[in-house]
N, C-alpha and C positions, 0 to 999 in steps of 0.2 A: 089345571091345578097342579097338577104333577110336575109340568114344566116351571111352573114359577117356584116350586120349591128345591128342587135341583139347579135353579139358576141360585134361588138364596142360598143352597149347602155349598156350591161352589164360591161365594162369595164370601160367604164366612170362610171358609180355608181360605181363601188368598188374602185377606183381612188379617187372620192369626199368621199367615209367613209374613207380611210386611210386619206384623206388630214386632215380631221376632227379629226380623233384620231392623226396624230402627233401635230398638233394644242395645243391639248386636254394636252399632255406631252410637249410640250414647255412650256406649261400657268402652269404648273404643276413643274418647274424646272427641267424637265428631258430630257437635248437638246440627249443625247445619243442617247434616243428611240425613241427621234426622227427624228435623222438622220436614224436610221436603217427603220426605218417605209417608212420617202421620200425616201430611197433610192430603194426600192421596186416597189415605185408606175413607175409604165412606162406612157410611153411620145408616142403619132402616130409620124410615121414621119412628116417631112417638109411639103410633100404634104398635107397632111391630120389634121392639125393642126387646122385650122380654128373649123372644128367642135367642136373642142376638149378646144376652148379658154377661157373658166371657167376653166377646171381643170388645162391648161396653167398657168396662172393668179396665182391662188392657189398655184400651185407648185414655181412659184418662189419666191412667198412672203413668202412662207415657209424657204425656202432655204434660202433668205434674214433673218428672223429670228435668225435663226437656225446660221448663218454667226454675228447675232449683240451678240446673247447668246455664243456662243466661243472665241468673241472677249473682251466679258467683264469678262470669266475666264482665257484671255491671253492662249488660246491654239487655236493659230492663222496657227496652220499646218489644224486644224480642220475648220478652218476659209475659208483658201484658198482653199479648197477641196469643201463647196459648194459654194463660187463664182462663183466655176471653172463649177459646176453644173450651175451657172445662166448663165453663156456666152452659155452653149450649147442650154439652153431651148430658150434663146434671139432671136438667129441665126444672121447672120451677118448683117442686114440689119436693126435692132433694134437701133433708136437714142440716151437710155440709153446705152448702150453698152460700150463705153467711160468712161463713170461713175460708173461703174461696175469691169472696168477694169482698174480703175485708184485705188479705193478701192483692189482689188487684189495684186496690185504693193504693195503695201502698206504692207496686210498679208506678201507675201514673202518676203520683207525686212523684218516682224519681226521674219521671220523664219531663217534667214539671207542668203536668198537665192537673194544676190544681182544683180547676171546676168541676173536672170529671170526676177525680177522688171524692171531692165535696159530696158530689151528686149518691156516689156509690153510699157511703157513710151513713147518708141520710134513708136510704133505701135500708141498706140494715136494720138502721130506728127502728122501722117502720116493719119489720118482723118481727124484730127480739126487740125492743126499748129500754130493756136491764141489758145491752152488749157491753159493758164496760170499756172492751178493747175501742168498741166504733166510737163509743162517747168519746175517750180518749183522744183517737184520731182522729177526731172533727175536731173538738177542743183545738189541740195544736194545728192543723188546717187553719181556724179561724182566726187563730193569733196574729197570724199573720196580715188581718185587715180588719178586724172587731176586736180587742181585745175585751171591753165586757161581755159582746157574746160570747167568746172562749169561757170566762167566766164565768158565767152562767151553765153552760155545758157542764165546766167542771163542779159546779157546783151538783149537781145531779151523779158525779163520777164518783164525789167526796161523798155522800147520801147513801150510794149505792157499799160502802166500806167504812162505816164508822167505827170502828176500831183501828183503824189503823192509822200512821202518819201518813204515808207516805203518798195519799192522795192531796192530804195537805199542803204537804211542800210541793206537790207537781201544781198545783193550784197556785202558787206564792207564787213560784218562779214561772208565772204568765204573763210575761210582762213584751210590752209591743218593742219591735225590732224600730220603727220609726215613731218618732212622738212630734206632738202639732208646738207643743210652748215647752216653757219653762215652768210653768203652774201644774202643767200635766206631770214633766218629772218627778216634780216635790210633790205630789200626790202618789203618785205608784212608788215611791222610795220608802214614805211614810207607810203605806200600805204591806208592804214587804216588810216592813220592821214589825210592824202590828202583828201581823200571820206567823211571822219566825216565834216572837214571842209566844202566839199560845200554842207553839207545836213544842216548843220549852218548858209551859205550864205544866206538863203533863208528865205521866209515864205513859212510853207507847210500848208495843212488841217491839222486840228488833224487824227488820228489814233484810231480810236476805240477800236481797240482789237489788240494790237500788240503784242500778246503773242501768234498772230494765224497770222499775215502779215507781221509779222517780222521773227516770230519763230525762232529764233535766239540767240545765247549768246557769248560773246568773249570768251569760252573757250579756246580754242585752244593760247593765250597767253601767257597760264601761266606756258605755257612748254617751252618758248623761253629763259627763263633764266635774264630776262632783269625786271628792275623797273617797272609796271606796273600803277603805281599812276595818270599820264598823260593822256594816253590812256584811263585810262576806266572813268575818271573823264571826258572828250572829249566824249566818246560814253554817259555816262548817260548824259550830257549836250544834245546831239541830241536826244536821246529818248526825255526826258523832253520837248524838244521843240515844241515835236509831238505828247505825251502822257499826257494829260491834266488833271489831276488828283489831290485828296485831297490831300495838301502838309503841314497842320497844324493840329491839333489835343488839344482843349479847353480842354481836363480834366488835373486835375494833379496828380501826384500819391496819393496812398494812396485815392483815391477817394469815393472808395465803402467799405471801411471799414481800420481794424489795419491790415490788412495780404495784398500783394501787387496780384495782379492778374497778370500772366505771363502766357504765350501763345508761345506754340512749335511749328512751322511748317515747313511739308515739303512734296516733291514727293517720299522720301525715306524710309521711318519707317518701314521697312521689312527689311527682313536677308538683308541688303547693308552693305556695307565699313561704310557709313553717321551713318546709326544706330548704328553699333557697337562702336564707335567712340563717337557718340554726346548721347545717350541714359541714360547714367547715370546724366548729366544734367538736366533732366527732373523728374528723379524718385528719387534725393538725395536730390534736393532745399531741404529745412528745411519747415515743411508744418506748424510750429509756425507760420513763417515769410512769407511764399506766397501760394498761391494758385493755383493748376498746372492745364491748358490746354494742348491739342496735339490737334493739327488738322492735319490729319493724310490724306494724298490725293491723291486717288486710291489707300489704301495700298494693297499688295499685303496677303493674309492668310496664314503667317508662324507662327512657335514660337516666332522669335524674334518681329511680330509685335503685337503677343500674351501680352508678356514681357511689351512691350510699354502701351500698355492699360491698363493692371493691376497697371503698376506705377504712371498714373495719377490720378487724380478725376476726370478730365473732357477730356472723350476721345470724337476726334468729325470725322468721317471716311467722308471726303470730294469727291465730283466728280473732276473729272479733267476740273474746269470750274471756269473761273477768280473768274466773279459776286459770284457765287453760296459760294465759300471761301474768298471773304470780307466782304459779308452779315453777315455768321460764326463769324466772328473773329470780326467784328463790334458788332456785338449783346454781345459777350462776356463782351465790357466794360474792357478791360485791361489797365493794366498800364506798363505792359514792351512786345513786341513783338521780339521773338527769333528768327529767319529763321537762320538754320542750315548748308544751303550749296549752298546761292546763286551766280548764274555763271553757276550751272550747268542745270538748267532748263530753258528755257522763262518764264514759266507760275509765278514759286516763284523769278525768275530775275524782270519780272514786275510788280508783286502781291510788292513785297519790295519797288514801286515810290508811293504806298497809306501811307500813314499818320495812321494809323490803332491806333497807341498808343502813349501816348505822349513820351516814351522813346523806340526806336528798336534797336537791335542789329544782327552783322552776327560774324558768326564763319569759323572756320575752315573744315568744311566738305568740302567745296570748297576754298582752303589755300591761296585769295589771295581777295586783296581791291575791293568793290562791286562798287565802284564809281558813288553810288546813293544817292542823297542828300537827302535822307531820313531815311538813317541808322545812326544813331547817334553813334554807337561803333561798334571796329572789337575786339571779348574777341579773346586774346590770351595768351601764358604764359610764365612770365619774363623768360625761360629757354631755351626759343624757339627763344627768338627776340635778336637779339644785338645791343648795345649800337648806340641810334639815329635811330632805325628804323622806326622811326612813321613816316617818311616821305614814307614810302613804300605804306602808305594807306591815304584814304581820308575822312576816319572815325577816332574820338580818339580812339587812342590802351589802350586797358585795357590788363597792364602784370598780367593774377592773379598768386599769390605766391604758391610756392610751386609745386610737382607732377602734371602734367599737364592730364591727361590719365582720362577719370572720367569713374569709372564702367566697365572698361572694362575685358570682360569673356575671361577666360584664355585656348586657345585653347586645346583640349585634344586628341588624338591619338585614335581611335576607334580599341584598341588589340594591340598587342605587337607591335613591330617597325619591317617590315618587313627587309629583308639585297635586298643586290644588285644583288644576285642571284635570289632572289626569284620575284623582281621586273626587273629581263632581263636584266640587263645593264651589262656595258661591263667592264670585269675586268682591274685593273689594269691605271685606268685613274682618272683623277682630275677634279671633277664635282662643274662648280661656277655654282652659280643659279644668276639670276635673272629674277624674275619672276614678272613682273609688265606687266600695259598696254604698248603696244608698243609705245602710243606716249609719254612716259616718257622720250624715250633714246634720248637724245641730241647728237649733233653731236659731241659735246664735248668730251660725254662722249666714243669714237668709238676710240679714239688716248686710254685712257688708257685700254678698252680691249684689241687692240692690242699687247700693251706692256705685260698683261698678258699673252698672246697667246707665244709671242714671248721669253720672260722666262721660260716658263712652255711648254715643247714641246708635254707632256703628258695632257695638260688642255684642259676641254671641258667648252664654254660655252653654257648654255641653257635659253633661252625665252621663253615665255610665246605666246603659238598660240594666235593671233589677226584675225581681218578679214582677210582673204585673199588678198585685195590691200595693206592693210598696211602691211602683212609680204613681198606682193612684194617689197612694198620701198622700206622696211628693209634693204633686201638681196640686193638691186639693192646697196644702200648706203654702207652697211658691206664690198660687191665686192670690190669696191671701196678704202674704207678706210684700211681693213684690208689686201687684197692681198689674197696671198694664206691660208691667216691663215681662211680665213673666210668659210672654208670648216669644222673647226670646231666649228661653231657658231649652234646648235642645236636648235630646237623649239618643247620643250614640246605641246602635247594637252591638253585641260582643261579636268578638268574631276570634280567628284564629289567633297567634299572636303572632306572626309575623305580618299581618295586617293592622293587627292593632300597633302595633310598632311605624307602621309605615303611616296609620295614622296623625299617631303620638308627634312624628316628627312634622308636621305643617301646624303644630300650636302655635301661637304666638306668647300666652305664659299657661304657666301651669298655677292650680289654685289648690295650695296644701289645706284641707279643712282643717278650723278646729271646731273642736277640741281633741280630738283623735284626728291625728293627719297619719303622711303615706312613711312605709320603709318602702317596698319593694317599688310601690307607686311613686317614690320620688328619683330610687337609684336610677329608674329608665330612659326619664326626660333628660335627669342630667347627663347620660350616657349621649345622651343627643347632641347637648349641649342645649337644653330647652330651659331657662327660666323656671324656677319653682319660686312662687312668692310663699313664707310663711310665718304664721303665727304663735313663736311657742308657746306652746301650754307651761300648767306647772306641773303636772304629771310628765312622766316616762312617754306614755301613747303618743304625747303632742309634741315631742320633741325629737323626732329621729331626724327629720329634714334637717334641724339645725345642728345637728350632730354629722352630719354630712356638709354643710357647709363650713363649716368650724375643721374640719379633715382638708379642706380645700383651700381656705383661707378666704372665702369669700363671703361678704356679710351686706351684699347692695339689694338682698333680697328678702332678708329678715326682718319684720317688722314690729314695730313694738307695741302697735295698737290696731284695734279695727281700722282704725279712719287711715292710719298708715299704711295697712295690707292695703287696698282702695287705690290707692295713690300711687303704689309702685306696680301695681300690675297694671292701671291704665299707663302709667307714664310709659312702662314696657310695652305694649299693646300700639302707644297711638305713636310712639318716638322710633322707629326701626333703626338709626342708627343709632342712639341708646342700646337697643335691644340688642345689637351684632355687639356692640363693645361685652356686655354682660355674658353673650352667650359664648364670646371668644375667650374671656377668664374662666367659666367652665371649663371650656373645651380643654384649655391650656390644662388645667388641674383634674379634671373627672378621673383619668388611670388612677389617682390614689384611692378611689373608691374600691376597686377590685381586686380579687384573686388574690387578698391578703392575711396572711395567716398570723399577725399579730395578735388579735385578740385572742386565738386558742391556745397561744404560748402565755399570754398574759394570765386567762385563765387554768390551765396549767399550773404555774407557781401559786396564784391563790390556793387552789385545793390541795397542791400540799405541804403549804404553809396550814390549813385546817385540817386536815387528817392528820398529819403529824402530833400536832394539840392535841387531838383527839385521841392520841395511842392509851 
């Protein structure tokens, strides 16, 4: 007896000197060693824990740590691994427990391990069934493959808070990432309009933070194909009415001096789609005439966000916290506020209802009307918009002239171009690519692959792997639409990008969807000199590709109907000497696509041509 408890008081001290040295390397920035250190330290059983309740305590506050430090370098597999550690040390009868393992759900979503999340969520239920938080996170979980069971869910979320909106509008804006028809759209459109209405019926309390009880954005709209100008001017009218916030702004330009102060933000400014795209805006302004900001929020530590800081004066690296980046952007004193791609985030969706400058503007990162009375312009470029489209937005469209593309780096092939042997595929076949997110593909767009399918008996198409629910839609909808054909609807996996590049180059076309087609997805093929067949839209979303061909002078690939996309991607596919003529007039022209700083000089003279007004 005596020996075993002199082996456990020895065991407990060298328990508390490890706890102390990973401690010691947490405080040190070195979660590594110190996960290797807690994972050393051992734990008594069950039984025997009581005595052990200090270095209990210690060990999961460690873990806890150890869990906030992987979470803020976004290497959330390391994340879930010691949660996973604090449920064991908990044991089941622990009232955090819940809270622990609702934070878990969480990691493995960002692992994209969405069954397990599922799984956790529902286990919550199943102690607390008022968790709000869990209901919540299943809710959006299942959106993503049921959207009436999300609804449902939320309907119980909305129950649980009737007094407020703001479970309202997280309910409204439930709307599925992929849809089966066109019946379905005009159904959840109508529906969204319905729900806005009666959260307008009413007086609600304000909303505090609805960038966190709303968390929310209508993205999922802007893939329906339909004028969006109503709707989202409808949704910012009900946020507005519940988010209470600075809506005027006393300076006027030119305030602090002869150079105008302008300010770049986003959740984006690392290697994204947003940065490659909006990035030379920020680093071409003319620094005569303004003076550059970025506020840059949780970026991520790549090159490209390297890039970004180097090209401002004033780089400002934000937390992911409303207050903490208006305070920022307020202190600045600007005179033009820039958000790059609202729509796609809550946090710079509702950061855009503050007044921050006396002129704001949004862009094209997210290609579609912000419907926030507080944005004073949508830049876009006369090449891109056609005649009367202003009515498409609820901000003044600013067409600036000229190349529309600002700075953007011309993709490069890491070593020669591999062939189709050497990357496994299968001889002798016609490989379209399109390679976008899946909730691109309209249903629209599923009549003219089939007609390619069905001229082209040798044609493969390939997709782009998505989460696993959305490629089950996919397939479920393909089945459907295509028949037999859709055994040869393929789905690439993602991979690095200088693979997927080495890919991209053995297409034979590329297939622009619409009603939303590619920017960054089209500049790549043509960097190739690869074929992009496409369809413009009459919105902005559907027209970048021809806004890039129109920069080139090349129009063999534009089409002005479904039945004529169809036509020119088989005639490309099955004609290869066609297809080398085609891909030689790219080749000839693509450098105009690149590393050009027109349109931020163009933009430039618009702003202060409008600031000047504005004095």
């Amino acid at each position: 007896m005596l020996i075993h408890l002199l082996r456990r008081l020895v065991a407990q001290r060298k328990s508390k000197r490890l706890l102390l040295e990973a401690q010691k390397r947490l405080d040190a920035g070195d979660p590594d060693e110190a996960e290797r250190i807690c994972a050393g330290i051992s734990v008594p059983p069950a039984g025997d824990r009581p005595a052990d309740a200090q270095v209990l305590h210690g060990l999961v506050a460690s873990h806890l740590r150890l869990a906030d430090a992987f979470q803020a370098l976004r290497r959330y597999e390391n994340e879930a691994r010691q949660l996973e550690r604090v449920l064991e040390l908990l044991g089941a009868a622990n009232p955090t427990r819940p809270r622990v393992m609702l934070r878990l759900a969480g990691a493995l979503r960002d692992c994209n391990q969405e069954e397990e999340a599922e799984v956790l969520y529902r286990k919550i239920l199943e102690i607390e069934p008022d968790n709000r938080d869990a209901l919540l996170c299943l809710a959006v979980a299942r959106e993503e493959s049921s959207v009436e069971e999300a609804r449902a869910i939320m309907a119980r979320y909305v129950a649980l808070q009737p007094g407020s909106a703001a479970p309202r509008l997280r309910r409204a804006l439930t709307l599925a990432p992929i849809t089966q028809s066109n019946d379905e759209i005009e159904e959840v459109r109508h529906r969204l309009d319905r729900e806005l209405d009666e959260v307008l019926e009413r007086k609600w309390p304000a909303i505090p933070h609805p960038e966190f009880e709303i968390g929310s954005t209508a993205f999922a709209l802007a893939y329906h194909g339909r004028n969006d100008s109503a709707l989202m001017r409808k949704l910012g009218q009900a946020c507005r009415s519940v988010y209470h916030t600075r809506t005027l702004c006393n300076r006027k330009p030119f305030a602090s001096g002869s150079r105008l102060r302008i300010g770049f933000v986003s959740t984006y400014f690392y290697d994204h789609s947003v940065a490659r795209t909006a990035f030379g805006f920020s680093r071409d302004l003319p620094r005569g005439h303004f003076e550059v900001y970025v506020f840059a929020i949780a970026p991520n530590a790549d090159g490209r966000a390297e890039a970004i800081r180097r090209g401002a004066e004033h780089y400002v690296a934000l937390p992911h916290d409303l207050e903490s980046i208006r305070r920022a952007i307020d202190a600045a004193a600007l005179d033009l506020l820039f958000f790059t791609d609202i729509g796609m985030d809550p946090l710079t969706y509702f950061l855009a209802f503050w007044k921050l400058a006396p002129i704001q503007l949004a862009t094209w990162g997210h290609p579609v009307t912000t419907g926030v009375d507080t944005i004073d312009y949508f830049v876009s470029a006369d090449d891109l918009e056609e005649k009367g489209s202003e009515n498409q937005y609820t901000e003044l469209l600013m067409r600036l002239p000229g190349y529309f593309m600002p700075r953007y780096a011309k993709p490069i092939l890491d070593g020669p171009r591999k062939s189709r042997d050497e990357l496994g595929l299968t001889a002798g076949k016609h490989f379209y690519y399109c390679l976008q997110n899946l909730f691109k593909l309209h249903p629209d767009f599923d009549l003219t692959i089939r007609e390619i399918l069905v001229r082209d008996p040798k044609g493969e198409i390939f997709l782009l792997e998505g989460r696993p629910s959305w490629m089950e839609q996919i397939r479920r909808r393909l089945n459907r639409t295509l028949g037999e054909n859709a055994s040869r609807v393929r789905f690439l996996p993602r991979m690095a990008r200088h693979d997927f590049l080495q890919r991209l180059a053995v297409a034979d076309v590329i297939l622009d969807p619409f009603h939303f087609g590619g920017g960054n997805s089209s500049c790549e093929p043509l960097s190739l000199g690869i074929p992009v067949v496409t369809l413009p839209a009459f919105q902005l979303r559907g027209r970048f590709t021809l806004g890039l061909y129109k920069e080139m002078g090349v129009d063999c690939c534009v089409a002005r109907s479904p039945q004529e996309f169809a036509e020119i991607a088989v005639q490309l596919a099955q004609e290869p000497d066609y297809r080398n003529w085609v891909s030689e007039q790219i080749a000839a022209h693509c450098e105009q696509l690149f590393d050009r700083p027109q349109a931020s000089l163009a933009l430039g003279e618009e702003l202060l041509r409008i600031a000047a007004a504005a004095r």
